[in-house]
Structures are given as C-alpha cells and as structure tokens.
Backbone as numpy.savetxt, mean C-alpha at the origin, in Angstrom:
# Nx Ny Nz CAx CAy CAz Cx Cy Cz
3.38 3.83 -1.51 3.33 5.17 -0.92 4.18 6.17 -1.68
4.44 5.29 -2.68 5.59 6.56 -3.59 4.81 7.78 -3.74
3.65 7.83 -4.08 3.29 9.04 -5.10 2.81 10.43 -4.50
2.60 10.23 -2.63 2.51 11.23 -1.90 3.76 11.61 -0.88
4.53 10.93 -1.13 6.15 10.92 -0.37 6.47 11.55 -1.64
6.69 11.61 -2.97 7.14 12.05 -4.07 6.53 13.60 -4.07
5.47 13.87 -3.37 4.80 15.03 -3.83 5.08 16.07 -2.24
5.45 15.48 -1.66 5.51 15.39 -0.05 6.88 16.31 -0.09
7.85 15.89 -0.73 9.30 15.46 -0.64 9.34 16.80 -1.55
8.89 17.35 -2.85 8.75 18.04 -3.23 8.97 19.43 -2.74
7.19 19.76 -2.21 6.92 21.12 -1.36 8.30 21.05 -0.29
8.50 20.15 0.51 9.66 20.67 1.54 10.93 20.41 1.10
11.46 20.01 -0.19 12.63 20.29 -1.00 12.38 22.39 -0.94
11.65 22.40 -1.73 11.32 24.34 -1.83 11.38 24.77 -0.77
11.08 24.42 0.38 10.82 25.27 1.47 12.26 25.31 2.42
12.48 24.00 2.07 13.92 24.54 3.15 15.37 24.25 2.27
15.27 23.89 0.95 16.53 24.20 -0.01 17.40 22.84 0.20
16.58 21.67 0.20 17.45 20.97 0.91 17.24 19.73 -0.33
17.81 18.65 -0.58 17.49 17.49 -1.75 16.99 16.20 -1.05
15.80 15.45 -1.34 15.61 14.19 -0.95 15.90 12.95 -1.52
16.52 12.10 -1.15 16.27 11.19 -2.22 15.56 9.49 -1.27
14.78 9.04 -2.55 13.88 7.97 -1.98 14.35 6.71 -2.66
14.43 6.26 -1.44 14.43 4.36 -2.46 13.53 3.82 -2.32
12.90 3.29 -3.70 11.34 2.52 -3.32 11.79 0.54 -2.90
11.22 0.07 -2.87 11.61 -1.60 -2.52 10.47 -2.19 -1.67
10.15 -3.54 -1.74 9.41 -3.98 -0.94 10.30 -3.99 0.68
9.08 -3.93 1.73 9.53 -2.90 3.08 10.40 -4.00 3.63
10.74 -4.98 3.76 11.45 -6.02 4.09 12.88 -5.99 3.48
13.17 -5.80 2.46 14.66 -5.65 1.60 14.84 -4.24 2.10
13.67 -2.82 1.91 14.21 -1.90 2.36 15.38 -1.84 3.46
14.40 -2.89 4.84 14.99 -2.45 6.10 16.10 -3.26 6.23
16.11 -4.40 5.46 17.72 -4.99 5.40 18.74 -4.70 4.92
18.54 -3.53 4.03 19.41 -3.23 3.39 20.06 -1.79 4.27
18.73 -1.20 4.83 19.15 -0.02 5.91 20.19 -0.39 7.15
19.72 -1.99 7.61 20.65 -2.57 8.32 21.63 -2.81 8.18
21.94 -3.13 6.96 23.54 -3.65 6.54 24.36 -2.66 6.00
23.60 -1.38 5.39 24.37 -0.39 5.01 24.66 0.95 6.04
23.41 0.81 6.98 23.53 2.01 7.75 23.38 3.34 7.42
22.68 3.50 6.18 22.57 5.02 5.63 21.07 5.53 4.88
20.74 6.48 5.82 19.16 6.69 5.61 18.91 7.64 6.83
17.82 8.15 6.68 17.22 9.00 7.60 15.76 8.69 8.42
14.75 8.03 7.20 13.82 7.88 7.53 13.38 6.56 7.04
12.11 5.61 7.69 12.00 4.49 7.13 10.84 4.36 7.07
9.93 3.97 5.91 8.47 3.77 5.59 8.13 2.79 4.96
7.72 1.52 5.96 7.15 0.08 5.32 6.14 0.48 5.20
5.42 -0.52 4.36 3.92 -1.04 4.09 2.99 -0.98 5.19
3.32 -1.69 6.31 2.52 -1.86 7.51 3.37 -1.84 8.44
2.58 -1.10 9.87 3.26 -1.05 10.67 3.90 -2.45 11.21
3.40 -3.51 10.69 3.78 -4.86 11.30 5.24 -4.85 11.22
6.18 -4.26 10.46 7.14 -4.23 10.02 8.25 -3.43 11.03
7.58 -2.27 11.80 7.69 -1.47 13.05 8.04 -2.42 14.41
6.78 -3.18 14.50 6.81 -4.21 15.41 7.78 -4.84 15.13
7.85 -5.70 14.14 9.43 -6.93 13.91 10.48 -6.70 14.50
10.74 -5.09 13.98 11.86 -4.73 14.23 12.57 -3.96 15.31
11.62 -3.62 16.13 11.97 -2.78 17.24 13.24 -2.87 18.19
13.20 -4.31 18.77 14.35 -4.72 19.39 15.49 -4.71 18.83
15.93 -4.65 17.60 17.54 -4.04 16.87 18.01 -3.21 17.00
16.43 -2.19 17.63 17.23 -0.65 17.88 18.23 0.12 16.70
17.28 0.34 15.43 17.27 0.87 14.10 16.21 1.85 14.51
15.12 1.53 14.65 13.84 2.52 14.35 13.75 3.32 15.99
13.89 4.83 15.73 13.61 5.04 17.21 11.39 5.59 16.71
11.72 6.88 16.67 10.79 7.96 17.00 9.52 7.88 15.44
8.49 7.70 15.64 7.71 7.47 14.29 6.62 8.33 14.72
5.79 8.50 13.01 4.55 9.70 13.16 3.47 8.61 12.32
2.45 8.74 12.58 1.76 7.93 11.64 1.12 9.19 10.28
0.88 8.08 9.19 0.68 9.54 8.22 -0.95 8.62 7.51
-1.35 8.00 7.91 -2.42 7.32 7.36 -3.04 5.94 7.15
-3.47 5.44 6.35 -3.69 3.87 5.92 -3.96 3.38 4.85
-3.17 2.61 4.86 -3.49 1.96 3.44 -4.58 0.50 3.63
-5.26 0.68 2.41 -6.56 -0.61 2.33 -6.77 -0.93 1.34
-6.85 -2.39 1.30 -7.32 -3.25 0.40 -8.38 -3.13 -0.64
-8.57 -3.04 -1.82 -10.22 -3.08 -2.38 -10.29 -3.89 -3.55
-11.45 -3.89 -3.77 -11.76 -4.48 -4.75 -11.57 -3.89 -6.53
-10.08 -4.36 -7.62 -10.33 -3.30 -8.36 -10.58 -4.18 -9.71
-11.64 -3.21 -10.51 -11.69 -3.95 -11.97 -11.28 -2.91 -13.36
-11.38 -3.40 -14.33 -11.38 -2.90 -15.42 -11.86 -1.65 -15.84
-11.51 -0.35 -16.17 -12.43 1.13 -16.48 -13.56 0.36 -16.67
-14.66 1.12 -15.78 -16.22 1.25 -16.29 -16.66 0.11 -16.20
-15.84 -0.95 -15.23 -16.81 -2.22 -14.38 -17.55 -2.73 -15.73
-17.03 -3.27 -16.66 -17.52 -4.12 -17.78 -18.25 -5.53 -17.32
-18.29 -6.06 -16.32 -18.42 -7.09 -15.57 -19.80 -6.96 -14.27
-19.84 -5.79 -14.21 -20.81 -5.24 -12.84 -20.26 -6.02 -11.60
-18.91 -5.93 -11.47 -18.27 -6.16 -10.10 -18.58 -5.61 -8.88
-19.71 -6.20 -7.71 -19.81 -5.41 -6.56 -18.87 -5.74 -5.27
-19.01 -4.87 -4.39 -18.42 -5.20 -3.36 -18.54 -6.79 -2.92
-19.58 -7.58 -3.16 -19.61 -8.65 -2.51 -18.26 -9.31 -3.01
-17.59 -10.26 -1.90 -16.60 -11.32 -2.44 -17.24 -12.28 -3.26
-18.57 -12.75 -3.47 -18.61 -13.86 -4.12 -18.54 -13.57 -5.44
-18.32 -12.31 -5.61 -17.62 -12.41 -7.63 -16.76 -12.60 -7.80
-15.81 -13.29 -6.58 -14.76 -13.76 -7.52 -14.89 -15.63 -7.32
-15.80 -16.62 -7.23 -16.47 -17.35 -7.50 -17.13 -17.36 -8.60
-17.51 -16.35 -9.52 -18.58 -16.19 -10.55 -17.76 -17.09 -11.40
-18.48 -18.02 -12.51 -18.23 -18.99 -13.73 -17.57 -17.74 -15.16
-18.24 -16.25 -14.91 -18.08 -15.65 -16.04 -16.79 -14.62 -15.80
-16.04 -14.92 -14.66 -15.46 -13.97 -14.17 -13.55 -14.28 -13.90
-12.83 -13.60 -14.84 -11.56 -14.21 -14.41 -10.54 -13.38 -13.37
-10.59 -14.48 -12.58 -9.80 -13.95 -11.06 -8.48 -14.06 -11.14
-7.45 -12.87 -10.95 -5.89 -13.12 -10.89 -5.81 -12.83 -9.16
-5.20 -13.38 -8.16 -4.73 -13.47 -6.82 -3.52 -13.22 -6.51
-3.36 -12.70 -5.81 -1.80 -12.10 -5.36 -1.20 -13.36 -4.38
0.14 -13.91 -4.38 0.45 -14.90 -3.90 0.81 -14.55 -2.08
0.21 -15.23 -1.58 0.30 -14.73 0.23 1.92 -14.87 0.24
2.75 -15.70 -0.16 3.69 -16.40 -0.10 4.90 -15.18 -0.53
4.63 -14.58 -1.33 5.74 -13.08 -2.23 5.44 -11.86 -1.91
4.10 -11.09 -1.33 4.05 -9.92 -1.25 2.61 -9.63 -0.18
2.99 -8.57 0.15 1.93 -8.02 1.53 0.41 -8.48 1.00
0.08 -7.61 -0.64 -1.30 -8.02 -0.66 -1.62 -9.10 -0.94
-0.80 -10.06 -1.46 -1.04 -11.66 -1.70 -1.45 -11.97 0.03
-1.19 -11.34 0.58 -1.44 -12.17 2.68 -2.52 -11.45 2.97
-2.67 -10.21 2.85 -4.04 -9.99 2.77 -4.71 -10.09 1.91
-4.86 -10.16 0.91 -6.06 -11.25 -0.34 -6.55 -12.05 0.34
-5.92 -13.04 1.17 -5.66 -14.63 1.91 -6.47 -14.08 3.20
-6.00 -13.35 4.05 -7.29 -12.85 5.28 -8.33 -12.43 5.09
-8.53 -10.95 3.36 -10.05 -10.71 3.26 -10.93 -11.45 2.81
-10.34 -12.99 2.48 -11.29 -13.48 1.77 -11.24 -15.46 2.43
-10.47 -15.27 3.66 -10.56 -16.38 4.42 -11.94 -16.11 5.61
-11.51 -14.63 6.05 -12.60 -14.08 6.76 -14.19 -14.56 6.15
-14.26 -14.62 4.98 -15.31 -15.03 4.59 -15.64 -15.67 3.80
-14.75 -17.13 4.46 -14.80 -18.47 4.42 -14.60 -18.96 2.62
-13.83 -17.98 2.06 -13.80 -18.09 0.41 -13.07 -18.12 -0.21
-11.74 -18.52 0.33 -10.61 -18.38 0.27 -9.78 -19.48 -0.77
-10.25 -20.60 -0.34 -10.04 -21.34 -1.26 -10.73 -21.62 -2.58
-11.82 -21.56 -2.59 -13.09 -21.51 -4.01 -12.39 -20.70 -4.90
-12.08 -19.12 -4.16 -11.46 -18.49 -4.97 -10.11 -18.88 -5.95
-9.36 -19.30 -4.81 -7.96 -20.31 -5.56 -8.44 -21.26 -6.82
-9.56 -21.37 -6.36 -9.50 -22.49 -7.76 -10.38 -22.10 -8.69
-10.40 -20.84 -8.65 -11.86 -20.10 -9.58 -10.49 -18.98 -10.49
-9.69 -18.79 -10.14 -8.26 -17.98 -10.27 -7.51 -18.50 -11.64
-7.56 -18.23 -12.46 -6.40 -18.30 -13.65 -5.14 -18.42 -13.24
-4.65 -17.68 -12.18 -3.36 -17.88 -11.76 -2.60 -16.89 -10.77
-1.73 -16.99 -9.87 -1.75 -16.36 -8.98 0.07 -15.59 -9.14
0.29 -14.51 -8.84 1.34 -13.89 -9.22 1.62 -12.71 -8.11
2.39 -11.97 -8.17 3.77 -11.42 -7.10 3.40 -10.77 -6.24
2.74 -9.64 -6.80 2.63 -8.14 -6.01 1.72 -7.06 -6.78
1.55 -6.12 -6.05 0.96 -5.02 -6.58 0.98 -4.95 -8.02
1.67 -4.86 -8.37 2.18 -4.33 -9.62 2.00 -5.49 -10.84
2.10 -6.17 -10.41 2.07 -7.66 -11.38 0.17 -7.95 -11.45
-0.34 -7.74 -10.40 -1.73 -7.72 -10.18 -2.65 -6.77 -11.39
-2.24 -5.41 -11.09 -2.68 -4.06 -12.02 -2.03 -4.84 -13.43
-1.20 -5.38 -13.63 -0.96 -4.96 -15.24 -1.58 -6.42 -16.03
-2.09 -7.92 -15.03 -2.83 -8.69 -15.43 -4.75 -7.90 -15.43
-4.74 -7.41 -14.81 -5.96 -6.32 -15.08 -6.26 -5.75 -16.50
-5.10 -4.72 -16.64 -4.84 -3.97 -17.96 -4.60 -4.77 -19.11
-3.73 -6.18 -18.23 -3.92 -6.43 -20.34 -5.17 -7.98 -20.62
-5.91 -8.06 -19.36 -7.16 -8.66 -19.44 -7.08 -9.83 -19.35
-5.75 -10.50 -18.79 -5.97 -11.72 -18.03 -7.03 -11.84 -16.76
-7.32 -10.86 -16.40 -8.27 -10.30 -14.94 -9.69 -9.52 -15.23
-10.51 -10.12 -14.74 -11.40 -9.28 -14.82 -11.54 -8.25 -13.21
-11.27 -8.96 -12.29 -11.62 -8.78 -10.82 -10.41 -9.53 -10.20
-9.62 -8.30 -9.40 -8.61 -8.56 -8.74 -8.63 -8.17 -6.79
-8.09 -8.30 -5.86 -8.17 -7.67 -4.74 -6.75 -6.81 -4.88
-6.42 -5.60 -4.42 -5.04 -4.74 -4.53 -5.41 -3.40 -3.58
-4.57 -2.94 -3.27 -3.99 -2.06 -2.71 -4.83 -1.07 -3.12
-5.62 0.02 -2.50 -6.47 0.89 -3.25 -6.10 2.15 -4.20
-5.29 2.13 -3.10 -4.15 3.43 -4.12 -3.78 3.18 -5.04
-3.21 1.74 -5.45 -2.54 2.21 -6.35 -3.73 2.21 -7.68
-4.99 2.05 -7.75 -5.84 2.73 -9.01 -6.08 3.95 -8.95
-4.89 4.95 -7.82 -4.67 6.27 -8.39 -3.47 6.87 -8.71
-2.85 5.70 -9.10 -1.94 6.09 -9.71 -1.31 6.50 -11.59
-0.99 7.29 -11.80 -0.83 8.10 -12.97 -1.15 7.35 -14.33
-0.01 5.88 -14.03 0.07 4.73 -15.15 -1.71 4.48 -14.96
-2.43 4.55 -14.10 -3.29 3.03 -13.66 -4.59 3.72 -13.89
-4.84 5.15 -13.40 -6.28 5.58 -13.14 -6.66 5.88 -14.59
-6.51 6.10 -15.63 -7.63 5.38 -16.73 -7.93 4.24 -17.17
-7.23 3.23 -16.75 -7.50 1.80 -17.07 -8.26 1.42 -15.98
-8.02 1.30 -14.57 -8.58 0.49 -13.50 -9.62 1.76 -12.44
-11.02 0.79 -11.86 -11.32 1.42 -10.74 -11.47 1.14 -9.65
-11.56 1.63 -8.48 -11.62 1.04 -7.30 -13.22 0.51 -6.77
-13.24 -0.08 -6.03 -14.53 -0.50 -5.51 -13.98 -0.85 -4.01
-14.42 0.22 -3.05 -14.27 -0.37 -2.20 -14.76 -1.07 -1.27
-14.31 -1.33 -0.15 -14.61 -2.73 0.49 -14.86 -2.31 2.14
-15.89 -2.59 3.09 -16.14 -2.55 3.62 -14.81 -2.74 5.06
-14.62 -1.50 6.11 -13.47 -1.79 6.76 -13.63 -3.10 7.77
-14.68 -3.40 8.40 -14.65 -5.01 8.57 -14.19 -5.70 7.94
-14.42 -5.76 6.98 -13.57 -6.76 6.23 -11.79 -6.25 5.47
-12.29 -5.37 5.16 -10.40 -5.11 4.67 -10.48 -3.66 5.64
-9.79 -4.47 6.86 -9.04 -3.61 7.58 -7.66 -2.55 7.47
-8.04 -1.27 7.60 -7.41 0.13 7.66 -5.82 -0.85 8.13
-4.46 -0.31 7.12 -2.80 -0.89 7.78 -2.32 0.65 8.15
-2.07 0.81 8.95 -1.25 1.84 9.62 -0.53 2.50 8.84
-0.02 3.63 8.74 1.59 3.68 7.37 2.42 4.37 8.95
3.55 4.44 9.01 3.99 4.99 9.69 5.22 5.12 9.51
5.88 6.21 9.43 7.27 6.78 9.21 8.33 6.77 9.80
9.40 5.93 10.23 10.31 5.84 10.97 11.52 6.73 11.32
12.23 7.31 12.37 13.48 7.97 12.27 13.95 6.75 12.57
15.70 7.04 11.80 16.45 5.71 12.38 17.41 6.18 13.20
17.92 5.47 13.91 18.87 5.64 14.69 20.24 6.50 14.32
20.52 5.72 12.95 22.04 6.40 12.30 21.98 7.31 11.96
20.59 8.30 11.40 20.50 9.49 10.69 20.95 10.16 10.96
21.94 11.00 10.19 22.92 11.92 10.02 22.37 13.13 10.00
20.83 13.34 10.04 19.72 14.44 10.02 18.96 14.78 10.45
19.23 14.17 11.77 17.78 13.89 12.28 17.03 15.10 12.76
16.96 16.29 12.67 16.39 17.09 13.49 15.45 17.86 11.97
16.20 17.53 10.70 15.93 18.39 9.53 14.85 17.07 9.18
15.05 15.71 9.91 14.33 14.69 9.22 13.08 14.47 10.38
12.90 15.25 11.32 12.10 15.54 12.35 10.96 16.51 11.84
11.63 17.48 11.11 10.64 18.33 10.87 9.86 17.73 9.69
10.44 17.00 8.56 10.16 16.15 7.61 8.84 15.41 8.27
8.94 14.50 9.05 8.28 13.27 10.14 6.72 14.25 10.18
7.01 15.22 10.68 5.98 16.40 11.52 5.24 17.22 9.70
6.02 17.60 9.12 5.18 17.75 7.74 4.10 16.85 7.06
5.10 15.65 6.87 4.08 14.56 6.79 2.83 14.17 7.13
3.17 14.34 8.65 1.77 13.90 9.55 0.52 15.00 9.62
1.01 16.34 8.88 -0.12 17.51 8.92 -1.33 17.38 8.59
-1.92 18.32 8.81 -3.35 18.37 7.85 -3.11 18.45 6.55
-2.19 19.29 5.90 -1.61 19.11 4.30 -1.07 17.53 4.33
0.10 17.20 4.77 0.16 15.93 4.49 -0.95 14.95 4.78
-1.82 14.77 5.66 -3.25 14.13 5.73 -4.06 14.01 3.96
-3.80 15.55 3.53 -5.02 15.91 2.13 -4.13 15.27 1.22
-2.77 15.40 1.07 -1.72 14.73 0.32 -2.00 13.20 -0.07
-2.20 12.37 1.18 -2.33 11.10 1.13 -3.56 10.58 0.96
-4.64 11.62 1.25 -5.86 11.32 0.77 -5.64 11.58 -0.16
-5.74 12.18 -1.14 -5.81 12.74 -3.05 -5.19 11.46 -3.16
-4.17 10.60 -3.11 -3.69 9.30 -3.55 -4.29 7.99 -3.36
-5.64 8.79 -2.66 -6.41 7.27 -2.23 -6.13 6.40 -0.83
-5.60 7.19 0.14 -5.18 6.41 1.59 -6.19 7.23 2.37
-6.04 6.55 3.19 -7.36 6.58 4.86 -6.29 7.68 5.16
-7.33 8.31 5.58 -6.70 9.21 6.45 -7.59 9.35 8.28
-6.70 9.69 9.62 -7.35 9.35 10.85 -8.53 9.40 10.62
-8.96 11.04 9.82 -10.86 10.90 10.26 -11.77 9.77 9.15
-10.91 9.26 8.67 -11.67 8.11 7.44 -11.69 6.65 8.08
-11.71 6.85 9.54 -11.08 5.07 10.41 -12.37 5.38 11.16
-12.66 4.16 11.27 -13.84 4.12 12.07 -13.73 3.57 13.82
C-alpha cells in the first residue's frame, strides 16, 4: 500500500503544512514493534485479519476502510506464454511456476486458498520450480525469468519498478476474494485529531481514485 499512502501523504503534507513519515514492514512486525515502542499515529496492515487479532490489547481504537487489495494472476510484459485466467496454467508441462510460501508471507496463504479452492493446490507445488518469501521476491523471479506465471498481489504490477516488465490478469472475485485495507488510529497517538482528519482524507472519493490508479478495489469495484 506504499505507493497511494506515499501519494496520499503528499497532497495533505501541502494542505495542512504538516510532515509524515511512514514505515513500510510486513503488518505483523509493524504492529509489534508499535507495541513495544508505543509511537505512531496510524496503523495499516495488509488485511483486516490483522484488526481482528488485535483488538483486545486495546492499541487500535477508531478505523476507516480505504479499499481492497486482490490477488491475480501476473506474467511476463505481453503474456509470452498466453497465460489465462484459468488456474490450470500453472499445471501446464511448458510453464514455469514460482509460489509464494503460505508459511513467510500473506500472499504465499493466499496462493494456498486460491488455488486449494480449486482443488490444485498441490499439482501446483510440484509443477513449481520453487517456492520463496513474499511479494517482492515473487515479481523479481518473474523479471529475471525463473517464472513464467506467478499468483501476487495485483498492485503491485503497478508499481513504478514493475509495470513495464509484468502484467496483471485478473482473477475472478469468487475465487480471489476482495482483503479489506483498513486504517487504524492507535490509542497512544500524540495526534489524533490531525490523524483523524488524515483517516477521513483517505477514505474520500479522491482517496478512493488514489487507490484505484494503484490497482486496489475500490467499494464500488466489490460485488
């Protein structure tokens, strides 16, 4: 979600004279580290599942939702392969599959549901060259062509490094289900009323077009 929180963070730096600063991290170290240090304003995991976990610590009070993030199918510029939506290309004999590990990162666990859902979950494992971390480790076995056909995060093939190398194909929301994003106030914030109005920018119709241009669902894109 960096790249519309970055652009986000921007416009209302200008508007009210004020400085943001963001720490990126997978959403799990984020919030442990918010816990143990106590200093932050606002908190934005991956999925709201992360909302849920944590509720009872009484860290996270007041949240806005700002969109969704979804899974798709991404390959190589200009689909050299004729990769369709169906899952069974990543079964194909001519086709090399890199998998995100369920075990290290969000889309490795959903890789593992969109493609258990339809009963392929394992074929795939063993149709796979090899299976590795996260987002990011995924896109750059893509780019340097260990991968022909990967499952990832949709956004990020709009991101700056990524959108001339990779494209998206997406995937039907039955099957890769819309994740919530949702923005947390925390309890300790030292700002909260300047990080209120922040919360409420976000969630606008500008912030809505924001997070769409980056490739996220936005409410009227949920079925």
């Amino acid at each position: 979600m960096a790249n519309p929180i970055k652009e986000l963070s921007k416009n209302f730096e200008k508007k009210h004279s004020i400085k943001i600063t963001i720490t990126q991290g997978g959403s799990e170290d984020l919030y442990q580290s918010l816990k143990s240090t106590r200093k932050g304003d606002l908190y934005l995991p991956g999925s709201f599942s992360y909302r849920k976990r944590h509720l009872n610590e009484g860290l996270l009070t007041d949240f806005v939702s700002l969109g969704y993030n979804q899974a798709a199918i991404l390959v190589a510029k200009g689909n050299p392969k004729k990769i369709t939506d169906d899952l069974n290309n990543f079964l194909r004999d001519d086709v090399s599959v890199v998998i995100g590990s369920p075990e290290s990162g969000s889309i490795g666990r959903e890789t593992k549901n969109i493609l258990q859902s339809q009963n392929l979950y394992q074929q795939a494992l063993n149709n796979a060259v090899y299976l590795t971390s996260d987002s990011r480790t995924l896109n750059h076995a893509l780019k340097k062509g260990d991968a022909d056909v990967i499952i990832n995060w949709k956004a990020t093939a709009f991101f700056s490094n990524n959108k001339d190398d990779i494209d998206a194909i997406p995937l039907p929301q039955e099957i890769a289900k819309p994740k919530l994003l949702a923005i947390n106030l925390l309890s300790f914030s030292k700002h909260p009323e300047i990080a209120k109005q922040f919360m409420s920018y976000a969630a606008s119709q500008e912030g809505n077009q924001i997070f769409k241009k980056y490739g996220f669902l936005i409410p009227s894109d949920v079925k």
